[in-house]
N, C-alpha and C positions, 0 to 999 in steps of 0.2 A: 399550509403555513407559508408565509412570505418569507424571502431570504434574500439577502444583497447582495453581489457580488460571486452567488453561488448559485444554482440551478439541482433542483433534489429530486428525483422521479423513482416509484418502486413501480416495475410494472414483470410480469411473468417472476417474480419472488426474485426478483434481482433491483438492487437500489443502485442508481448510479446519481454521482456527484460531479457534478462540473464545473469547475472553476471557469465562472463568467466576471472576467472584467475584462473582454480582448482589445480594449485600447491603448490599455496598459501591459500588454503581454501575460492580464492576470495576477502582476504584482502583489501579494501577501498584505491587500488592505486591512485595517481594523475590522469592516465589514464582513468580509470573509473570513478573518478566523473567526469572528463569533458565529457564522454562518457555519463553517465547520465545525465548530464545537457541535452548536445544538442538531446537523445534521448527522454524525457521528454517535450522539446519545439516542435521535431515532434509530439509528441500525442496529446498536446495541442492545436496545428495548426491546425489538423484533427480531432476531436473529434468531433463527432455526424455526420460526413461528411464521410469520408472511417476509422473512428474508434471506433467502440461504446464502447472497454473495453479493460483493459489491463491486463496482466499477467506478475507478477515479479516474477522470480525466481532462482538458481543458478547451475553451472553446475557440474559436477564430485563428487557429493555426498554431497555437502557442499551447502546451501545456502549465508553467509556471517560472514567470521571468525569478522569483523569489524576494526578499524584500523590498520595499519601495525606496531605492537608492533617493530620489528627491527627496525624503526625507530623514536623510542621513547627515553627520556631520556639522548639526546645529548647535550652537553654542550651549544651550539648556540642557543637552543630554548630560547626562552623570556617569558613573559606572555602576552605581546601586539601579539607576533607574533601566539600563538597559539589562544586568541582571534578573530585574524583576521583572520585566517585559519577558524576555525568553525563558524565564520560569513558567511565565503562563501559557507561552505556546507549547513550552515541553507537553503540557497533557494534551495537547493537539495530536502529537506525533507519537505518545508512548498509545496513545488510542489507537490509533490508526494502524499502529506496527501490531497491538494485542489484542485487538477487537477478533471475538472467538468466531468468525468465518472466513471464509477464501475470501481475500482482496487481491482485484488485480487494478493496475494502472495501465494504461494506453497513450504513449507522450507521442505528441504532433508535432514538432515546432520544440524550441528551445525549453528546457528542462535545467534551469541556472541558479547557485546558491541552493539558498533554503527550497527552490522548488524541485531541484534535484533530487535532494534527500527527502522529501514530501513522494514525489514517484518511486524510489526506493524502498520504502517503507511498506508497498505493500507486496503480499505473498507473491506476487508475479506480474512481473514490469513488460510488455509488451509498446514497442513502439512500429510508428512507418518509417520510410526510407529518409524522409525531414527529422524523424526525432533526433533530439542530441541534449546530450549531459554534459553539466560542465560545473565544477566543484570553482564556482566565479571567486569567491571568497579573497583568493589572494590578491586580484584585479587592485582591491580597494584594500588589501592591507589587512585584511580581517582573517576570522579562522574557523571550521566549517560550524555550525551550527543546524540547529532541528534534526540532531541527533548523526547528522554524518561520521562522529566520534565512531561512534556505535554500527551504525549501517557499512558504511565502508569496508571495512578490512573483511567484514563477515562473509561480505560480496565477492571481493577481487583478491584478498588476502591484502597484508598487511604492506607488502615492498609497495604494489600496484596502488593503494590507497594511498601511500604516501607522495608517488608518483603523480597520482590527478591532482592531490589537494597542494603540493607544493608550488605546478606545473601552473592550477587555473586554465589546463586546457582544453581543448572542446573536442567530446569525443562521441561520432556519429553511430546512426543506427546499429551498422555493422560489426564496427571494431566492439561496439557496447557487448552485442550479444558473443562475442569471439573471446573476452576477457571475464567474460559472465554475472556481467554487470544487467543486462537484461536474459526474461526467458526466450524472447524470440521477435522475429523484426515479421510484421505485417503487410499484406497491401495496401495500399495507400486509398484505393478508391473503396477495399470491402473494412476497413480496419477496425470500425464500431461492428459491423458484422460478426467478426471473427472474434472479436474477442467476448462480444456477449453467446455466441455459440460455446466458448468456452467456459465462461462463467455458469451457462444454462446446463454442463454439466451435472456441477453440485447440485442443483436443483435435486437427484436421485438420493443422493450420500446422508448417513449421518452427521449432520450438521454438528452435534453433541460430540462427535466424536472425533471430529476435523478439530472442533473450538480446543481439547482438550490436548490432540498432539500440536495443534498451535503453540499452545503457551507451552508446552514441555521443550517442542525444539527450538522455543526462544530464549529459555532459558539454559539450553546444551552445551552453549561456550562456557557457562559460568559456575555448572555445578558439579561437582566430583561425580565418579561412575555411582557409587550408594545411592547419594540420593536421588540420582535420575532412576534407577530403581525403583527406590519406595515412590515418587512420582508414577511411573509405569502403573505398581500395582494399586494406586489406588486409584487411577484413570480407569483404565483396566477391569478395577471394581465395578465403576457406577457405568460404563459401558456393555457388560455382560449381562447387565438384567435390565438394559432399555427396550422398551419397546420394538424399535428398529433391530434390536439386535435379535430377539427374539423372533419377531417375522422371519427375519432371513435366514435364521437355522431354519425353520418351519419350511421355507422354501424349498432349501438343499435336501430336506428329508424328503418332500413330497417330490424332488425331481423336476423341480422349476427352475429358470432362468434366473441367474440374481436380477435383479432392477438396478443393481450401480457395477454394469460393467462400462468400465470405462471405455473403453476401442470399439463398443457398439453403440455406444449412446449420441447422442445430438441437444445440442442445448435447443 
């Protein structure tokens, strides 16, 4: 399948998606979100079948400038139109935060506005010593969008989110990982290496089972202790009689090795 603006590869059950437009720093085209849509509805289709994990990242030094400032601030825009505009990226992003396997991101190069929170958004943000975040939004008088509401405070806590997005300031590889805004800063020359080494771990894992405490611990801010409960046990339920589950007792009884330990494995 052809795609614009986006570059979509499955290969060892890992999908990695790359934001290709580096002359524009990757800028948040039309092209590219529908490129993300329909790339994102493949992974979905396949997950835990020929895809355990995914890999977002961006091409030519930049992860994602975020939207196309040249086309901002035209007299034609409305407020119902641009409403309805970022209603329809919302299912860009609510995908990409609940899509039921590990997502990681790997930002190179600036990570600004909506591209920010597009790197945020997945299970584990990995950058090199070039990456940097920067909640741009106030630069131009705006307020954060593609779900930074949401992502932020979850990340850094609430004082520190209010602090980047009031601030618009840029903040690099290291202090990222230090306020816990990314899981870890990479080498710069091994950094697609390492992070599909890490990705290539799930490959081992119940995928079923990762997808399921996905959605329960993204829903953990928002539901009282009960019902995260009744979640548990009926996750819990269709876990205990899967296939994979049943192997791996099988294993422990017969005195075998599990297949998903994680400190011994290698992607």
């Amino acid at each position: 399948m052809a795609f614009e603006h986006i570059k979509f590869d499955v290969s060892d059950e890992i999908a990695t998606i790359t934001l290709n437009r580096p002359e524009a720093r990757n800028a948040l085209s039309g092209p590219m979100r529908d490129g993300l849509r329909e790339a994102l509805k493949l992974v979905r289709e396949q997950a835990g079948a020929e895809i355990k994990a995914m890999i977002l990242t961006g091409a030519g030094g930049a992860f994602c400038a975020g939207g196309d400032i040249k086309g901002m601030g035209s007299d034609d825009r409305t407020s119902w139109s641009t409403r309805r505009g970022l209603r329809s990226d919302h299912d860009i992003i609510y995908d990409l935060a609940n899509i039921e396997l590990p997502v990681i991101s790997l930002v190179d190069g600036p990570a600004a506005g909506a591209g920010c929170n597009v790197a945020l958004a997945a299970d584990f943000v990995f950058a090199t010593p070039k990456g940097m975040f920067m909640q741009a939004f106030g630069r131009i008088g705006a307020v954060p969008d593609w779900g930074g509401f949401y992502i932020l405070p979850r990340l850094v806590g609430l004082q520190r989110a209010k602090e980047l997005i009031y601030t618009a300031r840029k903040v690099w590889a290291e202090e990222a990982k230090e306020i816990g805004l990314i899981m870890d800063v990479v080498s710069q020359d091994t950094a697609m290496e390492e992070v599909r080494e890490f990705a290539g771990r799930f490959r081992h894992a119940s995928t079923a089972a990762i997808g399921m405490s996905k959605n329960i611990l993204n829903q953990s801010h928002n539901l009282d202790h009960r019902t995260l409960l009744e979640l548990e046990a009926d996750a819990q339920g269709m876990a205990l009689v899967s296939p994979y589950h049943k192997a791996a007792v099988q294993r422990f009884k017969d005195k075998e090795p599990s297949t998903y330990d994680w400190e011994k494995l290698s992607g």
